[in-house]
TORKOL-4160 file (C-alpha; in steps of 0.2 Angstrom, whole numbers, padded with zeros to 4 digits, m for minus):
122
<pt num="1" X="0000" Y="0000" Z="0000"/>
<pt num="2" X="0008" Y="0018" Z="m0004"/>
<pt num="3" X="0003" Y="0033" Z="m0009"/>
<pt num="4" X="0013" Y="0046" Z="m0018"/>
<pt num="5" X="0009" Y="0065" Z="m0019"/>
<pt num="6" X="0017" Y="0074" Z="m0034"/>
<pt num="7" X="0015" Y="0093" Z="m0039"/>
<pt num="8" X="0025" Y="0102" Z="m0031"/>
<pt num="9" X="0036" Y="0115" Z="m0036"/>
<pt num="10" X="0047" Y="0134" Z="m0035"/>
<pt num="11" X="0029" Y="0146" Z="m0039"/>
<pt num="12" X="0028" Y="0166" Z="m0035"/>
<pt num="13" X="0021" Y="0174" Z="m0021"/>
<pt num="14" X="0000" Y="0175" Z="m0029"/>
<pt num="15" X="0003" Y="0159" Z="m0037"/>
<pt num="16" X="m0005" Y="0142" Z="m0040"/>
<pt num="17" X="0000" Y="0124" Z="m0040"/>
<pt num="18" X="m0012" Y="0108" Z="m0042"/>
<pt num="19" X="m0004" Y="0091" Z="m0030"/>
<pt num="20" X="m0010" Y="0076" Z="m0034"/>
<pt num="21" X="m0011" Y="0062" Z="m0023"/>
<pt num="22" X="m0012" Y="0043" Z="m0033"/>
<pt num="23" X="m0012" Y="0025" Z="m0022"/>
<pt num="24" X="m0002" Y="0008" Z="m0028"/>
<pt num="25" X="m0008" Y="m0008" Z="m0020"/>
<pt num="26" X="m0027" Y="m0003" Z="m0015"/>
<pt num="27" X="m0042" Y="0008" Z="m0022"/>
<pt num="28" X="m0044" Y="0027" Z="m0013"/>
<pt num="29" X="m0065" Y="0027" Z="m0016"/>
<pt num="30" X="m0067" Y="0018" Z="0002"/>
<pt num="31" X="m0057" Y="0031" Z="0010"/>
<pt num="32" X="m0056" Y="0049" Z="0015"/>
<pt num="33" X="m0041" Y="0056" Z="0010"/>
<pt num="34" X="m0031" Y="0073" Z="0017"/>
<pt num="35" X="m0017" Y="0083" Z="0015"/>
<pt num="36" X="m0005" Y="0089" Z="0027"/>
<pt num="37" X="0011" Y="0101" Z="0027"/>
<pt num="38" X="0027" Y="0102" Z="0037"/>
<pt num="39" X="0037" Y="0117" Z="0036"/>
<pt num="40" X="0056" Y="0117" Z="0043"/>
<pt num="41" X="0055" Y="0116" Z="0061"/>
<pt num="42" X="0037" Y="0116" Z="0063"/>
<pt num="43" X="0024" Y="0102" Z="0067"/>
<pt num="44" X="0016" Y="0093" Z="0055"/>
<pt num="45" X="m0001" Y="0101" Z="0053"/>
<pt num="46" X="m0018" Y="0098" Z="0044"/>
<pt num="47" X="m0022" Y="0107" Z="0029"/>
<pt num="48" X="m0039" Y="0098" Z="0019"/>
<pt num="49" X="m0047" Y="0082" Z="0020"/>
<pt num="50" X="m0061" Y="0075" Z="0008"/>
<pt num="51" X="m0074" Y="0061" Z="0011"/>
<pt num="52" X="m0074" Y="0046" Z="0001"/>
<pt num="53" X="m0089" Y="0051" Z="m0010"/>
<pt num="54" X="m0083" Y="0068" Z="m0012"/>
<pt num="55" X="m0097" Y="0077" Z="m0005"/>
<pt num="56" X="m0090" Y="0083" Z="0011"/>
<pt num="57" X="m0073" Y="0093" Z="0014"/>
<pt num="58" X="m0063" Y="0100" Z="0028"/>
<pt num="59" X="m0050" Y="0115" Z="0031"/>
<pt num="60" X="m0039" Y="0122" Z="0039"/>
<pt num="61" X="m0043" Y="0141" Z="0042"/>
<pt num="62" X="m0027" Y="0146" Z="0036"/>
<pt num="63" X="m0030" Y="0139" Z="0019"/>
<pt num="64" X="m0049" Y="0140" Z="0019"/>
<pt num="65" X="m0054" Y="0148" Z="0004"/>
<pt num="66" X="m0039" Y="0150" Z="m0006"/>
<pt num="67" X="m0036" Y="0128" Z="m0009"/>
<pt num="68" X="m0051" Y="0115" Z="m0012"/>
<pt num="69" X="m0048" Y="0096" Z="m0013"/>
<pt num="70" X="m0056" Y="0084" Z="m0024"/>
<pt num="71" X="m0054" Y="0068" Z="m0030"/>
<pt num="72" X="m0059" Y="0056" Z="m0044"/>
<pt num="73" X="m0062" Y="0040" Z="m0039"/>
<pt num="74" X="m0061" Y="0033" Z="m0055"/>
<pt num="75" X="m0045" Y="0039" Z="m0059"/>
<pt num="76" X="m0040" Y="0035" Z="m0039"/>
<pt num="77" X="m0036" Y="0052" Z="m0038"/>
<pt num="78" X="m0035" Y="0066" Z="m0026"/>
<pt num="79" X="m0030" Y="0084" Z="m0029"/>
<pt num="80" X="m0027" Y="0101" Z="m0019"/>
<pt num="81" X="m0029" Y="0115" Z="m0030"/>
<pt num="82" X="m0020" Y="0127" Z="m0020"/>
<pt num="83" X="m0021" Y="0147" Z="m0027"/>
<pt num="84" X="m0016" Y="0163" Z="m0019"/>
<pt num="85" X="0001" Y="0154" Z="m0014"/>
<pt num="86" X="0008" Y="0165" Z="0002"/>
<pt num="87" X="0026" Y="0161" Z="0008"/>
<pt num="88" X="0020" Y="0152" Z="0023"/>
<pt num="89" X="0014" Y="0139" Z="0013"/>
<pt num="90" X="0029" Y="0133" Z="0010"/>
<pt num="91" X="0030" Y="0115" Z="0016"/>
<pt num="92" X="0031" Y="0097" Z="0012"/>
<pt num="93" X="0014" Y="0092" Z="0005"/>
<pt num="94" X="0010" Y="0075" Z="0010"/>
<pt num="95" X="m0007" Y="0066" Z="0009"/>
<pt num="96" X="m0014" Y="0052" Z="0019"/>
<pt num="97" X="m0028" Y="0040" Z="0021"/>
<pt num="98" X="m0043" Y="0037" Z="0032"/>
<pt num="99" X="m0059" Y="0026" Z="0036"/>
<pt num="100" X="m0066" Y="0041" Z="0045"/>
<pt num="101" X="m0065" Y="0058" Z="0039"/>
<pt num="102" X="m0062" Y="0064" Z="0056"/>
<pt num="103" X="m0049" Y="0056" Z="0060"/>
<pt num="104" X="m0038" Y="0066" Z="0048"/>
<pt num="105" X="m0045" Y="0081" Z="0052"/>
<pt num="106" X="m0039" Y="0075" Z="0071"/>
<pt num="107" X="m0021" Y="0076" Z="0062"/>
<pt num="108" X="m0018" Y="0059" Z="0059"/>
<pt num="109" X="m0021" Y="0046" Z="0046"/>
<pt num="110" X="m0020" Y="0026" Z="0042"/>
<pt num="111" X="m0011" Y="0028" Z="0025"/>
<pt num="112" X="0006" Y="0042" Z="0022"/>
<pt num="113" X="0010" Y="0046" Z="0005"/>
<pt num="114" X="0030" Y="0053" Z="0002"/>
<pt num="115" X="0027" Y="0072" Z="0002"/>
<pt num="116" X="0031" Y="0085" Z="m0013"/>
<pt num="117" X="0041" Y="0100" Z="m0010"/>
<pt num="118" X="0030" Y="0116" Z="m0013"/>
<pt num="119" X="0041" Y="0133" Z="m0013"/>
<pt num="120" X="0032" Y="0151" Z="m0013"/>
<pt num="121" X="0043" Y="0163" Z="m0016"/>
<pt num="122" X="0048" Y="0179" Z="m0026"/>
């Protein structure tokens, strides 16, 4: 079982990126699936999280309104779409895998995915 999140990048301050998040070894469409940064030094922290049907998603405040996750289950899928980049965005993007919804919202996950280095800055 793994999970690989891919995406990342150098963007300006203003910006945008799209992560995606794929799985090997199982199917993502009986999970809820999040996506959490780590900047240097910091804690890991929770950044969006997505039922398994799609129809309900969480945020953190810090990035309410400016990312949105989705997913398509037929492609086993997820995605951040992540716009109005700021410099404290800067982290390692990783994305995980859950029964509950909750429970990645709670900060942790059953499934880790190797993170994506996303950059903002000028």
């Amino acid at each position: 079982v793994q999970l690989q999140a891919s995406g990342g990048g150098l963007v300006q301050p203003g910006g945008f990126l799209r992560l995606s998040c794929t799985a090997s070894g199982f199917t993502l469409d009986r999970y809820a699936m999040g996506w959490f940064r780590q900047a240097p030094g910091k804690e890991r922290e929770f950044v969006a999280a997505i039922n398994w049907g799609g129809g309900v998603a969480r945020y953190a405040d810090s990035v309410k309104g400016r990312f949105t996750v989705s997913r398509d289950n037929a492609k086993n899928l997820v995605y951040l779409q992540m716009n109005s980049l700021k410099s404290e965005d800067t982290a390692v993007y990783y994305c995980a895998a859950a029964t509950l919804i909750t429970t990645l919202v709670r900060g942790t996950g059953d499934y880790w995915g190797q993170g994506t280095q996303v950059t903002v800055s000028s």
